[in-house]
C-alpha positions in Angstrom: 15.4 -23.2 -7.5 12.1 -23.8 -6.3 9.5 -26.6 -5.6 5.8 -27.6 -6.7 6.2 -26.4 -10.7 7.9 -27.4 -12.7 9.4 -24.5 -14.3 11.7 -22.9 -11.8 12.2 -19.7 -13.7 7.9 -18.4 -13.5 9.6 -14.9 -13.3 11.2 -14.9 -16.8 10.3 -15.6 -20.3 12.2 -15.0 -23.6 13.2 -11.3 -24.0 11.8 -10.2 -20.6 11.0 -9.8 -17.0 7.3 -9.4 -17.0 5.7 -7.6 -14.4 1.9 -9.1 -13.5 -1.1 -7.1 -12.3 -2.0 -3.9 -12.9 1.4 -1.9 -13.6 0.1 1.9 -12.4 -2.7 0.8 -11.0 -1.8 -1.5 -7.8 1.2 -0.2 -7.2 3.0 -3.3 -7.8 1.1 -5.1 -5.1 0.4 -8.4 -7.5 3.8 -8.2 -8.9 5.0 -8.1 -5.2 2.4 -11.0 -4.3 4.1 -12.8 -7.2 7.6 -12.4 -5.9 7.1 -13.3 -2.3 5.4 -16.8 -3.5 8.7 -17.4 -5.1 10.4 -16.3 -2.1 8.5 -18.5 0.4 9.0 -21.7 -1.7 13.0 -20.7 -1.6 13.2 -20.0 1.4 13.7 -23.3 3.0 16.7 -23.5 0.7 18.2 -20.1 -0.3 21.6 -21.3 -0.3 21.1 -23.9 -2.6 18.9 -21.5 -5.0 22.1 -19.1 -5.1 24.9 -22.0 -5.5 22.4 -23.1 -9.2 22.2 -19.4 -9.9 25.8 -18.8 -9.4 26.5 -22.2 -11.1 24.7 -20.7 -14.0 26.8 -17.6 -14.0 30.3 -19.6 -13.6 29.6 -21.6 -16.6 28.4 -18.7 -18.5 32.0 -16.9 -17.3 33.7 -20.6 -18.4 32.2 -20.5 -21.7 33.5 -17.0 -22.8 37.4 -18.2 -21.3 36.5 -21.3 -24.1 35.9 -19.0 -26.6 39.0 -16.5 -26.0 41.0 -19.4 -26.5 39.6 -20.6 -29.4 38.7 -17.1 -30.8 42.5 -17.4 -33.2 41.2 -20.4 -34.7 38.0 -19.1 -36.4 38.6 -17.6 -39.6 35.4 -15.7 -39.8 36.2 -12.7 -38.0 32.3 -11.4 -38.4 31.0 -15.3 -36.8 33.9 -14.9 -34.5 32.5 -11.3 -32.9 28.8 -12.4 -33.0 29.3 -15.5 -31.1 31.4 -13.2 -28.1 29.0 -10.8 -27.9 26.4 -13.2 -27.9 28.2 -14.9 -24.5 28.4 -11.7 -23.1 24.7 -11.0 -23.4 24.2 -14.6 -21.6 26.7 -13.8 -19.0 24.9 -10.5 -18.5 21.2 -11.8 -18.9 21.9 -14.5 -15.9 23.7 -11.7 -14.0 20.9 -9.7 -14.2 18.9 -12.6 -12.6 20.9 -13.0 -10.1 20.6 -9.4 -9.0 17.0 -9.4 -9.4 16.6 -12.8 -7.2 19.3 -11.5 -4.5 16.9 -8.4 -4.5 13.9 -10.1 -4.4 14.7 -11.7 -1.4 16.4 -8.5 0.5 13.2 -7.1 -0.1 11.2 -9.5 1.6 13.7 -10.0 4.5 13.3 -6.8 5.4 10.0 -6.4 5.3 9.6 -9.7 7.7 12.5 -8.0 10.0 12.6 -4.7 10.0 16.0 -4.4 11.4 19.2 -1.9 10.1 21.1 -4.7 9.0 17.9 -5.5 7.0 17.6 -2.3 5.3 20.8 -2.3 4.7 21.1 -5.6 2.9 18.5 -4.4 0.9 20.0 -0.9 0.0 23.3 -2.8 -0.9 21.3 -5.3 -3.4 19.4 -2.7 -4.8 22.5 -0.3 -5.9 24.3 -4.0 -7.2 20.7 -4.7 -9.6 21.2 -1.3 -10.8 25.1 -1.6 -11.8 24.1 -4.5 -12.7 21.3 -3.5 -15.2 23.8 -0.7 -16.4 25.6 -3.4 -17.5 23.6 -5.2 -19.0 22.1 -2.6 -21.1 25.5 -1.7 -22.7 25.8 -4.7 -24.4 25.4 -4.2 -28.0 22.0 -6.0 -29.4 20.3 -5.4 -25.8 16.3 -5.6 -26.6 15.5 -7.2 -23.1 12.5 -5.8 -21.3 12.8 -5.1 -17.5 9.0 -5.0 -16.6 9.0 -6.6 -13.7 12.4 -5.8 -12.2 12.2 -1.9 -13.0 8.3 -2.5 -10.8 10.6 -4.3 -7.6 13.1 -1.7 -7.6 10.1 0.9 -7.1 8.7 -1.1 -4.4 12.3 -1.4 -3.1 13.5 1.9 -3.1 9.9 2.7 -1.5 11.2 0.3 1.3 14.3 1.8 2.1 13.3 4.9 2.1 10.1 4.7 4.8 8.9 0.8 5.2 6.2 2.1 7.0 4.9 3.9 4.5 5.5 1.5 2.2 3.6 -1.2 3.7 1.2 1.0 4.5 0.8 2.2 0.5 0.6 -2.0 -0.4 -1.9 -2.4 2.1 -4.3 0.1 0.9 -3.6 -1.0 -3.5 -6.5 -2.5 -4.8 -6.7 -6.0 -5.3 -7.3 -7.3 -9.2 -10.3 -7.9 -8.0 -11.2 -4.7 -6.7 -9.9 -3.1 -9.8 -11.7 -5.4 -12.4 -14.9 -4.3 -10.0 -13.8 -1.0 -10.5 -13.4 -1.2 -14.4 -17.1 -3.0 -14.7 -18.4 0.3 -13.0 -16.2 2.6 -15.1 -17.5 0.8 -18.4 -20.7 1.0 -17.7 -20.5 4.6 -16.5 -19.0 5.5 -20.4 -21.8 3.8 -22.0 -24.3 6.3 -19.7 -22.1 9.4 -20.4 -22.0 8.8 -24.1 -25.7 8.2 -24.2 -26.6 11.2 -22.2 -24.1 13.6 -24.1 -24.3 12.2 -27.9 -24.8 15.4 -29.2 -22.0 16.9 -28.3 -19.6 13.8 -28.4 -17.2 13.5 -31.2 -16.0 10.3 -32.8 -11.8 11.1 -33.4 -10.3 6.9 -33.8 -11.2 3.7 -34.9 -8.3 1.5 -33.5 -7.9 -1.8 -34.4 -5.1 -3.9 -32.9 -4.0 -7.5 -31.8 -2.9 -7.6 -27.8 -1.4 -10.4 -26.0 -1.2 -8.7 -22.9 -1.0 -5.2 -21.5 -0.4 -2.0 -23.5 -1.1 1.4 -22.9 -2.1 3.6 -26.1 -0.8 7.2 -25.7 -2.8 9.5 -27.7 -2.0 13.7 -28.3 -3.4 15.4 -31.8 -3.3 13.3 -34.2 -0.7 10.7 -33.5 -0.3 7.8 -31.3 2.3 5.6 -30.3 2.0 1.9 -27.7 3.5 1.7 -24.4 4.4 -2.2 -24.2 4.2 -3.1 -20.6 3.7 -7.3 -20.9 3.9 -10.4 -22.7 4.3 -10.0 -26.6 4.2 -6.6 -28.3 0.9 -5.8 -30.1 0.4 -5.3 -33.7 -1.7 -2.5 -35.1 -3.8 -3.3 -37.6 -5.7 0.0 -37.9 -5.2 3.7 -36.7 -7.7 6.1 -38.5 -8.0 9.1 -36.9 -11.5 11.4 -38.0 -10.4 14.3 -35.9 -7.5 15.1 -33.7 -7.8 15.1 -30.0 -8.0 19.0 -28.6 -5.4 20.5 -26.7 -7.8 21.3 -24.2 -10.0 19.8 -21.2 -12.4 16.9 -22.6 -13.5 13.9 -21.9 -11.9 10.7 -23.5 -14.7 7.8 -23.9 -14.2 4.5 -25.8 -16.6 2.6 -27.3 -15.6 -1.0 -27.3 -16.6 -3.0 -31.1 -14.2 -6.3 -30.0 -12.8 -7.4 -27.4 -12.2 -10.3 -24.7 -12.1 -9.4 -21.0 -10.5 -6.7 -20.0 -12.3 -4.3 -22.6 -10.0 -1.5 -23.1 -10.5 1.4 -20.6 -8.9 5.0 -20.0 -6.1 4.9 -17.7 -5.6 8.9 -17.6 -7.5 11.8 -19.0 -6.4 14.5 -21.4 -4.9 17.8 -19.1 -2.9 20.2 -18.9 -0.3 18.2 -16.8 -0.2 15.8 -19.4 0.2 17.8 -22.3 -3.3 17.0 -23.0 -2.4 13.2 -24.2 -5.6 10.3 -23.5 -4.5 7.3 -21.9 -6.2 4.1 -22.9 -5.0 0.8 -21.3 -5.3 -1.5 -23.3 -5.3 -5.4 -21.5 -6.3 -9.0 -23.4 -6.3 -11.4 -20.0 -4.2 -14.6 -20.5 -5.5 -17.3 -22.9 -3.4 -16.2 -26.4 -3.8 -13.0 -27.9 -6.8 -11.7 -29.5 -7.8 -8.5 -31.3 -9.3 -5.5 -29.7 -11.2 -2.8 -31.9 -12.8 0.2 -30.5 -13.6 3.5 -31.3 -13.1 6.8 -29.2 -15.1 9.5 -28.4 -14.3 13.0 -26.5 -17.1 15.5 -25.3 -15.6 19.0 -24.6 -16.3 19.0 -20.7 -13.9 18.4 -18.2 -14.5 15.1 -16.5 -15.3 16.0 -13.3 -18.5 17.7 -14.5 -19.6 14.4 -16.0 -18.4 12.6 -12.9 -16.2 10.7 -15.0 -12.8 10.9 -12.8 -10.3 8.6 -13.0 -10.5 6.3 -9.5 -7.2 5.5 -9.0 -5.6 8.5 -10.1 -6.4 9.8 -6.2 -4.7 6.9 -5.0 -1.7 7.2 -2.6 
């Protein structure tokens, strides 16, 4: 429950939990932001938010006693185990909810009161939301993604462990703005680089593919394969690969063709410690979804020779 929109449940859509901002990049600070707005305009009225949860969850629990009892009437035995599973995946879905908003809450309790009762309220909801998730994943048919719950419990066990620390880590993430400042600079850094070292720079993708919100593309030889971190999954249109990407030190550049705001950019470098795989997030900011098409280069120099590191990959 919660006032001034009119769609009380902001923090869910079909399928999933999405998880906004930057996920690796702000260290769930917008996600977080997101989460305590939901808690301030609860918080006047916790115990009613809980009794409609709950009330969600005991009708969810009534409709599956329903069903046993009607269960030896349906002929179709196939209809008949579809339908229960399907109640158990709603009883599960809304008592993953529940756990998420219960920890939610903790989190932000404790962070206003820094007390052991606090902390411990917060450890307690934290190890329910992961039974609970356990749970929920064994029921058969489970597709749900956990974006934005699997970024609270990182926050959350952050928390528990050192809330110092862990304030202290929020307070120094960058803002969206400070990282779409920071991309700006980064863009038109690749565009210098690329100029200055055409010679030596090799073209190795032309990638072509429809994003409705944020993707990472994970790149190693010559394969790839889509990390889906928000909103609808993206649809690749186009993967032609001219060269594989070396198992060694180089320097991943793209070369955006098509795109709307946020043009794609590289999220982590080919190494060693990475099994020499290019990271390239991939973001198409809210509005629909629209196609991005871009091509990627590498020149065989490690990146801090070019002064190409990545900025927030020195972050705490």
């Amino acid at each position: 429950m919660s006032y001034g929109k009119f769609n009380s449940f902001v923090h869910m859509r079909v399928g999933q939990f999405p998880a906004m901002g930057y996920s690796g990049l702000d260290h769930g600070r917008e996600h977080m932001d997101f989460l305590h707005e939901i808690y301030l305009r609860c918080k006047p009225w916790q115990n009613e938010t809980f009794l409609y949860l709950h009330h969600g969850l005991n009708t969810a629990v009534r409709m599956q006693k329903l069903f046993e009892d009607a269960r030896p009437l349906i002929a179709d035995q196939t209809l008949a185990a579809k339908t229960e599973n399907a109640l158990e995946m709603t009883r599960q879905l809304i008592a993953t909810n529940i756990s998420y908003v219960e920890t939610a809450f903790a989190y932000f309790a404790y962070r206003e009161k820094g007390t052991p009762a606090q902390r411990d309220s917060l450890a307690n909801a934290l190890s329910r939301l992961v039974r609970t998730i356990e749970q929920f994943k064994a029921v058969p048919g489970y597709q749900y993604e956990l974006f934005g719950i699997d970024q609270l419990i990182s926050n959350a066990e952050e928390m528990v462990r050192d809330r110092a620390a862990a304030e202290e880590r929020l307070a120094q993430a960058p803002t969206n703005k400070e990282i779409e400042q920071t991309l700006a600079r980064q863009q038109q850094r690749y565009a210098q680089v690329l100029q200055e070292h055409q010679d030596r720079a090799v073209k190795f993708l032309h990638f072509e593919v429809e994003i409705d919100g944020r993707d990472i593309l994970h790149i190693q030889g010559d394969r790839y394969w889509i990390e889906h971190l928000q909103w609808d999954g993206p649809q690749v249109k186009e993967a032609n690969f001219f060269a594989p990407l070396p198992k060694q030190q180089v320097t991943v550049i793209p070369v955006d063709l098509y795109s709307r705001p946020i043009h794609p950019f590289i999220f982590e470098q080919p190494s060693a410690e990475n099994d020499f795989t290019a990271r390239v997030y991939l973001y198409d900011a809210p509005g629909g979804k629209d196609w991005m098409k871009f091509d990627l280069y590498y020149i065989p120099t490690a990146p801090h020779e070019l002064e190409m590191e990545i900025p927030w990959s020195t972050r705490p």
